[in-house]
C-alpha positions in Angstrom: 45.2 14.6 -16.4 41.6 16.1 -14.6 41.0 15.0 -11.6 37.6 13.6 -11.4 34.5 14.9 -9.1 34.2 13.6 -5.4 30.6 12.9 -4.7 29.3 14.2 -1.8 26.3 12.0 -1.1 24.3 14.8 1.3 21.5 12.7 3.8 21.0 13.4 8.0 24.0 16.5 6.8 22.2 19.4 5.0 24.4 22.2 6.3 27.8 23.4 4.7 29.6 24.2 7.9 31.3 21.5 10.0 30.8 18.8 7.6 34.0 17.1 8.0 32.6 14.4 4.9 32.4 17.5 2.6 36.3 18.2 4.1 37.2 14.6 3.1 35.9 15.1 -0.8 37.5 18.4 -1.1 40.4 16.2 -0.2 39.9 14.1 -2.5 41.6 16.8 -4.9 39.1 17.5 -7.4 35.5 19.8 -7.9 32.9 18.4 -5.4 29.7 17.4 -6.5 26.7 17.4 -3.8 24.2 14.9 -4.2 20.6 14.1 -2.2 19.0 11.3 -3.3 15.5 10.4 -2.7 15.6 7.4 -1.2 11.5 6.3 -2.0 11.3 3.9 1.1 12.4 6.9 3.2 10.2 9.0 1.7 7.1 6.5 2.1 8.0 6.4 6.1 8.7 10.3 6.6 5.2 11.9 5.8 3.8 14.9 4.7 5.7 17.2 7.9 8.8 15.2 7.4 9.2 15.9 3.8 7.9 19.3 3.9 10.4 19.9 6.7 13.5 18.1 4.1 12.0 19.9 1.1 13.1 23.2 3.1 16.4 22.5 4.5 17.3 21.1 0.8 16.2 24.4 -0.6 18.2 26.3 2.3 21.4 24.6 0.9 20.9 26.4 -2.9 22.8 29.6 -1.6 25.6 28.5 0.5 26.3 25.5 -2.2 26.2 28.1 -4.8 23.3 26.1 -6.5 25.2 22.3 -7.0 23.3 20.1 -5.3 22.0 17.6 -7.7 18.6 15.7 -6.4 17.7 12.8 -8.0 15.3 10.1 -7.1 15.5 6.1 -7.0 17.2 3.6 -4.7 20.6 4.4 -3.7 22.5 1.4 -5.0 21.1 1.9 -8.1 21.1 5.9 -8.6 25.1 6.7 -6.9 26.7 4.1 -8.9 25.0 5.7 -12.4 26.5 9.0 -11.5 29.4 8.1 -10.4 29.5 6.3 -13.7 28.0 9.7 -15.2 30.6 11.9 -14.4 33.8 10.1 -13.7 33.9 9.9 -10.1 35.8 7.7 -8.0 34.8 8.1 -4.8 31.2 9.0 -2.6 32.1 10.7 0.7 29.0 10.5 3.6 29.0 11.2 6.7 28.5 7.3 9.0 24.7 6.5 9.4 24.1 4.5 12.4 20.3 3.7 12.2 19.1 0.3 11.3 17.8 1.1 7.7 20.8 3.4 7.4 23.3 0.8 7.7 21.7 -1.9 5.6 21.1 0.5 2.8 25.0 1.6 2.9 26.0 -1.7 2.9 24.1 -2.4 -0.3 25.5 1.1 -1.7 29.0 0.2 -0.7 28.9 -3.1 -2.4 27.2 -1.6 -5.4 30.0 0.9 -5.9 32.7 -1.1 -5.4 31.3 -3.5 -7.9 31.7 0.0 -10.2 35.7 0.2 -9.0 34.2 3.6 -6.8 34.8 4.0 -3.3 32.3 4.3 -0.4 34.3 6.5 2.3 32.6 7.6 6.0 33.7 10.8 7.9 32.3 11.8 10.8 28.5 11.1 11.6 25.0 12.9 12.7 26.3 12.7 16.6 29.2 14.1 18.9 30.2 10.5 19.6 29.7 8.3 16.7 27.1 5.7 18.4 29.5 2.5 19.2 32.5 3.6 20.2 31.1 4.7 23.7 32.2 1.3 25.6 32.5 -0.2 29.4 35.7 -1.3 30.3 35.0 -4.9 28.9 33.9 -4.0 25.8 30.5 -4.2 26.8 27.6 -1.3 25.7 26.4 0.7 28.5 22.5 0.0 29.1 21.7 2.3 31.6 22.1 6.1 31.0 24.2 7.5 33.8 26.9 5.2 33.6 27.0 6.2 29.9 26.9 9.6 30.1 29.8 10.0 32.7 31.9 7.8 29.8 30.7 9.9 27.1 31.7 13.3 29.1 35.6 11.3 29.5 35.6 10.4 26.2 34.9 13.9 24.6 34.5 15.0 21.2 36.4 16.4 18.2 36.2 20.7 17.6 33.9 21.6 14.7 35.8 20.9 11.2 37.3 23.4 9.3 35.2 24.3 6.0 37.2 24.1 2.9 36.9 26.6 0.1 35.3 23.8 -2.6 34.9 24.4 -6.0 32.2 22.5 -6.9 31.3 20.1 -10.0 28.3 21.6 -12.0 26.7 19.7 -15.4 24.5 16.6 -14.3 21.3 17.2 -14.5 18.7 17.6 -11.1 15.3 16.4 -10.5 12.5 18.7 -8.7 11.5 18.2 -4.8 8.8 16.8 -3.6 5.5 18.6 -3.1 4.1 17.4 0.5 0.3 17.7 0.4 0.3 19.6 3.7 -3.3 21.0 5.2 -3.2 25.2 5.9 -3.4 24.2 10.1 0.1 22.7 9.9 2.7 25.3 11.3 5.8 24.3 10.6 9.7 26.4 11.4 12.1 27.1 9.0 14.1 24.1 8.3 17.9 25.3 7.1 21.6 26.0 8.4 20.7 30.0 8.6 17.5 29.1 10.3 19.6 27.0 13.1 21.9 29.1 14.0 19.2 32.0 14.6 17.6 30.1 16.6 20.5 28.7 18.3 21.8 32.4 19.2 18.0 33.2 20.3 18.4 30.7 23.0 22.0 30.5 24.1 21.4 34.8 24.6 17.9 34.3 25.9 16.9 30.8 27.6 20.3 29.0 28.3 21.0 29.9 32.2 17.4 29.3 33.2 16.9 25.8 30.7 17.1 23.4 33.5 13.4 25.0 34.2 12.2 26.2 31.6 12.5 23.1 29.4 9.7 21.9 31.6 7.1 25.0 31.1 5.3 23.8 27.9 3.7 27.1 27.5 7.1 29.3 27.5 9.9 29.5 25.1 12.3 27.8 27.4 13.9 25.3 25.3 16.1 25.2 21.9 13.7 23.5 19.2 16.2 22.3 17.9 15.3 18.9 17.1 14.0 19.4 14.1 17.4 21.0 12.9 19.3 18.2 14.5 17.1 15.9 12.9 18.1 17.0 9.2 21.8 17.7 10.2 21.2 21.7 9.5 23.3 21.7 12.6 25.8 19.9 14.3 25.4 18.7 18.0 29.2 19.2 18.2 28.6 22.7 16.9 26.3 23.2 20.2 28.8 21.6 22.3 31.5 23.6 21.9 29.2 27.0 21.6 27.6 26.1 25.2 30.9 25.6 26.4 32.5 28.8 25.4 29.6 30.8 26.6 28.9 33.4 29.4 26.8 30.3 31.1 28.7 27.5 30.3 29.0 26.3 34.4 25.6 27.2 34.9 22.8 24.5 35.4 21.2 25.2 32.9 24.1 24.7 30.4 24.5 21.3 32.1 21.2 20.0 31.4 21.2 21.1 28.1 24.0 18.8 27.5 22.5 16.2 29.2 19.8 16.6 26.8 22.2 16.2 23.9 23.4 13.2 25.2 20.3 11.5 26.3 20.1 11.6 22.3 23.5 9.9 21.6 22.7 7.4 24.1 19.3 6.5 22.6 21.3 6.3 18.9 23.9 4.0 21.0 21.4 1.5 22.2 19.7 1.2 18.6 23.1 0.5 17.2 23.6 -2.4 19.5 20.3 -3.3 19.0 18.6 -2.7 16.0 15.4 -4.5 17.0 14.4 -2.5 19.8 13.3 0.2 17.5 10.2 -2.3 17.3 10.6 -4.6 20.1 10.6 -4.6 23.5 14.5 -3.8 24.6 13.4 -5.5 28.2 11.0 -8.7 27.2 7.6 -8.5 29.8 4.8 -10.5 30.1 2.2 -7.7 30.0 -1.1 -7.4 28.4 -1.9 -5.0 26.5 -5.6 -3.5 24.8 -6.2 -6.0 21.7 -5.6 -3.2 19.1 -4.2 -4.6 15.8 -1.7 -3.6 14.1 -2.4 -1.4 11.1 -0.9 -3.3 8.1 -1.9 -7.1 8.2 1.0 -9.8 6.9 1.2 -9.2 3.1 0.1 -5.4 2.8 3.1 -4.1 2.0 6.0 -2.3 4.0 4.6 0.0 7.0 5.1 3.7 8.1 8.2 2.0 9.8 10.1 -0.3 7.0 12.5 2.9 6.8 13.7 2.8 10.5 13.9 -1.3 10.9 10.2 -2.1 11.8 10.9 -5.9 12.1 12.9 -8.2 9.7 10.3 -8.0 6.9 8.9 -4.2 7.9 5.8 -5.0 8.1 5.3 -3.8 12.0 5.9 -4.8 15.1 8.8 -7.3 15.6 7.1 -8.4 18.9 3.8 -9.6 19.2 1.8 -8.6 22.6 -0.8 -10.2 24.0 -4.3 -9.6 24.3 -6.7 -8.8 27.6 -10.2 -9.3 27.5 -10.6 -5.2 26.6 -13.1 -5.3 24.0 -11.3 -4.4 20.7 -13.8 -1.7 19.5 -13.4 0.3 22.5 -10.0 -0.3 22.9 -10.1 1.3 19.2 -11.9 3.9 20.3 -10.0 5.0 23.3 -7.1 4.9 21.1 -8.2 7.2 18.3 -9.6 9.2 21.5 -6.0 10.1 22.4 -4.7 10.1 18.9 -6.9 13.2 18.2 -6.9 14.9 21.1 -10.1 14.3 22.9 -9.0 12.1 26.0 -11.2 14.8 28.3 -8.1 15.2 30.1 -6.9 18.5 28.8 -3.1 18.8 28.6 -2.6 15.2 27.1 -5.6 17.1 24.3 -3.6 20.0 24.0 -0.3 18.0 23.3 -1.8 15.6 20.6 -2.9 18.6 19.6 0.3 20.4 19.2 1.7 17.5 17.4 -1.2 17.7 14.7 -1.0 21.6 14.5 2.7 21.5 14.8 4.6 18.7 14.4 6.1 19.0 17.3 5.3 18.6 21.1 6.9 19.8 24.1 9.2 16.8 26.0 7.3 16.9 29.3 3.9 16.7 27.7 5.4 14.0 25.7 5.8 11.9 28.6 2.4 12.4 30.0 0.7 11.7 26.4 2.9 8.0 26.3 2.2 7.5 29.5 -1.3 8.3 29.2 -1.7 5.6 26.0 0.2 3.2 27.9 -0.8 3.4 31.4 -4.5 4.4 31.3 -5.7 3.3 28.3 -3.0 -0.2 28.6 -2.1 0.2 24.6 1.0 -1.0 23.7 3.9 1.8 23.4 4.3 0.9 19.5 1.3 1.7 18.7 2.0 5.3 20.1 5.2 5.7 18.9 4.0 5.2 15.2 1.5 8.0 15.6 4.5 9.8 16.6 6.2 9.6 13.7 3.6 10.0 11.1 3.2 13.4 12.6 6.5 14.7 14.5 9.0 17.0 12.5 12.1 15.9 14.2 11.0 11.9 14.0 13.8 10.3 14.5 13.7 6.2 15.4 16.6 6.1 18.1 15.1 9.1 20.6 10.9 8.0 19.8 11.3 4.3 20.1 13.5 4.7 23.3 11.6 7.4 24.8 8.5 5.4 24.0 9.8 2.1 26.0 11.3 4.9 29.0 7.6 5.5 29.8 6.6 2.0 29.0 9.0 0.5 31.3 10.3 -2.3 29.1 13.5 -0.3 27.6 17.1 1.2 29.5 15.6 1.9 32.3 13.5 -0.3 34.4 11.9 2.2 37.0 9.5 3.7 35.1 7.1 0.6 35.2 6.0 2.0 38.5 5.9 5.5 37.6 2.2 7.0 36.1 2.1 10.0 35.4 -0.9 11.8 36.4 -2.4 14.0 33.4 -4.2 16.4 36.0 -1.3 17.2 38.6 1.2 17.2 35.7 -0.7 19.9 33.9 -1.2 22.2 37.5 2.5 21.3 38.2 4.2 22.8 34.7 1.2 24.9 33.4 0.0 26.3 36.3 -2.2 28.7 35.0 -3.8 26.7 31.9 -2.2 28.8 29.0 -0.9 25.6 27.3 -4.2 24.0 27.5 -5.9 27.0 26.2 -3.5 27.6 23.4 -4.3 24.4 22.2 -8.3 23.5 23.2 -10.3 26.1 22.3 -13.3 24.7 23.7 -11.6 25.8 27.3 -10.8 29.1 26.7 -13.5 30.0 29.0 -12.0 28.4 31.9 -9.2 30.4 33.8 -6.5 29.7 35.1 -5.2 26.3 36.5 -8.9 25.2 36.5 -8.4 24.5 32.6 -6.7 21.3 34.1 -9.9 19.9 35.4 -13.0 21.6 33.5 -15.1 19.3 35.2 -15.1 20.8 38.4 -16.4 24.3 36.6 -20.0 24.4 36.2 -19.9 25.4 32.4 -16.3 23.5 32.3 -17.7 21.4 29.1 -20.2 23.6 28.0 -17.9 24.4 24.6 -18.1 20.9 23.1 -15.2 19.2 25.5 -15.5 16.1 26.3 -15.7 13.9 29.3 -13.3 12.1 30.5 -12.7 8.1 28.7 -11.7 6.6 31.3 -10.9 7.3 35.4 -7.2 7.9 35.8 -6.9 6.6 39.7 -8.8 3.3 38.7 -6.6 3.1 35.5 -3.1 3.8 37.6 -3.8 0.9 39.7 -4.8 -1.2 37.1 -1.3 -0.9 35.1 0.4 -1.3 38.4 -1.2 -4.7 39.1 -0.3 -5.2 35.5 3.2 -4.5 36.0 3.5 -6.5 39.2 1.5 -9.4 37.5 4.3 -9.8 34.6 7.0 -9.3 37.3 6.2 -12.9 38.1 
């Protein structure tokens, strides 16, 4: 007797290499067939860069999988069990998701197949440390990062799987990708496993010893860009783990951030898996105000940009009203699509929103300072930002934007940062001392040299290119969030 096919149900793992799900079907003792299905609410929250960016790495995978993966389209409890049914198979192997919509839709997939008589089995996941399993000695999540960190160093992490030699199932038919609409300004990387690993090699050779400063210089090549790749599962963060720690600078600092970095990542994933709601909520309930700027999608309009990542119970946007100051709402409107497009008058949160429209991408320090900016100085309320985010970031992922989002906001893991503002000026003279960020990035400064590009104002032809001035006064701003933040402290 045959056999039958394993399905290999291919979603945050487009990679052949240290898969240990595709290990467990080959295991399964018969051809493997590789499968991506596209899921239509995933697709409706990911975006033109988001697809264009999965589009690739699923075309990357047509050499190394010898041309097997079958695409098809359609909800997921509805499309697996028909193939399975299709082509005789008794069992889907995935790799864990641990998101909020991940988890709910696997549930409904598991319960759907077994309904079939086909089994739904988990190997491995999109993380070092499968978010969950990282927990204090009572059994309680850690909530602060530090603590967490040290407990995710003790409790360690498998070595890269082996890759079995698979021979793979061939016959059902595949549908075509998507075609993203994407306008010619939009640079985007390759997105694939070869891809990865070149860049990978760039930086462990080039930009690993000196990381714990360069990461912060926004106009160098000091960090991996990796998150894109990490983000699709072209690469796996244990893969970088046990690279960084067999190579020439593993003891250096540099090698230590960088793994720092990778866990600030796992931690973010763990705090969403304990609490699904903060990807739209508050993690840290405040009383603050915020700028009366609605919500794009009113009650009844459908699912938002966020349904796919647990945007509230019903999807429809933010699981956590905020109240209203007496900010008029047009010009809290236009502040915000100020900063949303890059035209603040403060130049290196421009040139970041910038990047992110030109990109898809921004660097992490000028992250902070564009989140900080929305929220601190203009006193909109961090969801608001952290949906512009992911209608326009490559590497969107829920865990690390909604997290990082409430960091700077002050109302997520870590409570400090309500009395930390960043300044947009001294940040841009501290980490792009001589303005070549900014003048990457805003053209109508390229006159300006040097560090001056941070405060055009203070030229005498500083706006004479069409830059504008600022929207609001940052010092008068700053203190107004601060007697915000002490105001909701009670």
């Amino acid at each position: 007797m045959t056999t039958p096919p394993a399905i290999l149900w291919l979603r945050r793992d487009l990679r052949l290499h240290d898969l240990p799900a595709l290990g467990a079907a080959h295991d399964a003792g018969g051809a493997v067939l590789p499968v991506f299905v596209l899921d239509p609410t995933l697709l409706a929250s990911a975006g033109d860069v988001r697809t264009a960016c999965l589009v690739d790495a699923l075309r990357a995978l047509e050499e190394p999988y010898d041309g097997a993966v079958v695409v098809r389209s359609g909800r997921p409890e509805e499309v697996l069990p028909a193939l399975a049914a299709e082509v005789g198979a008794t069992s889907v192997h995935v790799s864990a998701e641990p998101s909020p919509y991940g988890r709910r839709r696997d549930a409904h997939v598991g319960a759907a197949l077994a309904g079939a008589g086909v089994d739904l089995v988990a190997t491995g996941s999109p993380y070092a440390v499968t978010p969950g399993r990282v927990l204090k000695d009572d059994g309680d999540p850690y909530r602060v990062f530090t603590p967490f960190s040290r407990a995710w160093r003790r409790h360690g992490w498998r070595a890269p799987a082996t890759t079995p030699s698979v021979r793979w199932h061939r016959g059902p038919d595949s549908e075509p990708l998507p075609s993203p609409d994407l306008t010619d300004d939009v640079a985007l990387p390759a997105v694939g496993e070869a891809a990865a690993h070149e860049r990978w090699r760039a930086f462990l050779d080039d930009a690993l010893e000196d990381y714990a400063e360069g990461r912060d210089r926004p106009a160098v090549d000091g960090t991996s860009q990796l998150s894109v790749q990490l983000k699709y599962g072209t690469v796996h963060p244990r893969t970088l783990l046990a690279d960084v720690a067999a190579h020439r600078a593993a003891r250096s600092r540099g090698a230590e951030t960088f793994v720092t970095e990778l866990c600030w990542r796992e931690f973010y994933a763990d705090v969403l898996w304990h609490r699904p709601d903060a990807a739209w909520a508050d993690l840290r309930p405040t009383a603050l105000t915020y700028a009366p700027l609605a919500w794009p999608d009113a009650p009844g309009a459908g699912r938002s940009r966020g349904a796919s990542s647990g945007a509230g119970r019903s999807g429809r946007g933010p699981a956590r009203p905020y109240a209203a100051d007496a900010t008029d709402e047009a010009l809290a409107r236009e502040r915000f699509d100020a900063w949303r497009e890059g035209r603040t008058g403060f130049p290196f949160v421009d040139a970041g929103m910038r990047q992110l429209r030109h990109e898809g991408w921004m660097h992490n320090r000028v992250r902070m300072v564009t989140a900080s900016f929305l929220v601190k100085d203009l006193h909109v309320w961090w969801g608001h930002g952290a949906r512009v985010f992911l209608d326009h970031l490559r590497d969107g992922d829920m865990a690390s934007n909604s997290q990082g989002w409430q960091w700077v906001a002050g109302t997520g893991t870590d409570a400090a940062p309500y009395f930390r503002v960043f300044n947009p000026v001294s940040q841009g003279r501290k980490f792009d001392p001589d303005g070549a960020y900014v003048r990457r990035y805003v053209p109508e400064l390229a006159h300006v040299e040097g560090g001056a590009a941070h405060e055009p104002w203070l030229v005498d032809d500083g706006l004479a290119h069409g830059y504008p001035e600022r929207v609001v006064d940052h010092a008068a701003e700053r203190a107004e969030a601060l007697r915000r933040y002490e105001a909701s402290r009670g």
